[in-house]
N, C-alpha and C positions, 0 to 999 in steps of 0.2 A: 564477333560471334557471341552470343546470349546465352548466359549461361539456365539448365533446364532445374525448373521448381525441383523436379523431384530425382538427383542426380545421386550417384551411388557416396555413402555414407565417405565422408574424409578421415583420415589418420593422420595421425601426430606421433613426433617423437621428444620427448622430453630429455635433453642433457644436465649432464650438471647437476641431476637431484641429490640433494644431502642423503646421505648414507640411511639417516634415524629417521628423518621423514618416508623414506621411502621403507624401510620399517613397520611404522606407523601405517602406513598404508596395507602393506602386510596383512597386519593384523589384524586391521581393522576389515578387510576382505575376508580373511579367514572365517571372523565373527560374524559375516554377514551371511557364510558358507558362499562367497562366489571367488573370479579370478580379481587380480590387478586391477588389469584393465578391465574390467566390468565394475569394480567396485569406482575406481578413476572418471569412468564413464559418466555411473549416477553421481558423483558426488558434484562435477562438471553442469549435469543437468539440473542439480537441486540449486547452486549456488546463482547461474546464470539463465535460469526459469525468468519467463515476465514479470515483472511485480505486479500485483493487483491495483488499481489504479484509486486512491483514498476517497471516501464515498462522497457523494457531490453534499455539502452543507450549502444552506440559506445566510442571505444574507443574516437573517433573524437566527439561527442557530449559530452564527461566528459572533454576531455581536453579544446576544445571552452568555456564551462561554465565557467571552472576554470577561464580563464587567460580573456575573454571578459571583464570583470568589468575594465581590465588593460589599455585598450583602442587598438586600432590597431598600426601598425607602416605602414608606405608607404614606401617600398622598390623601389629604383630608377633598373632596369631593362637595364642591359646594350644591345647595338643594337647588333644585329645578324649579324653572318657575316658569309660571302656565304660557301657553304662546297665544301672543299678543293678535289682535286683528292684524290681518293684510291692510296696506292702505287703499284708500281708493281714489279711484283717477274720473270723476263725476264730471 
């Protein structure tokens, strides 16, 4: 049996919680003005949210990173010189 995309919300029980942490949690619901479990809930959803996927770089923007720290070099460019006839095949 398959189970359905959109199937009623699941529950958890948590044992064993350390006394202060659960505290902590407390309070930290209190401050938000919600319950426990609501505060539990988001905190659940913010931790295990999708990550955003790091933005696609170019070949040319990973190689620049790399070696930029290196500093540039100034290539001297030698002059141009006029273009020659095509040969010909007479």
């Amino acid at each position: 049996m398959q189970a359905s995309r959109h199937s009623a919300p699941a529950s958890i029980t948590i044992r064993n919680l350390d006394p202060a942490l659960k505290e902590r949690l407390r309070v930290r619901a209190a401050q938000h003005g919600q319950s426990m479990e609501a505060e539990a809930r988001r905190i659940l959803q913010t931790v295990l949210a999708p990550q955003e996927a790091p933005p696609v770089r170019h070949l040319y923007d990973r190689v620049r990173a790399r070696f930029a720290p290196l500093g540039g070099v100034d290539l001297e460019l030698p002059p141009r010189e006029p273009v020659r006839e095509p040969p010909r095949f007479d």
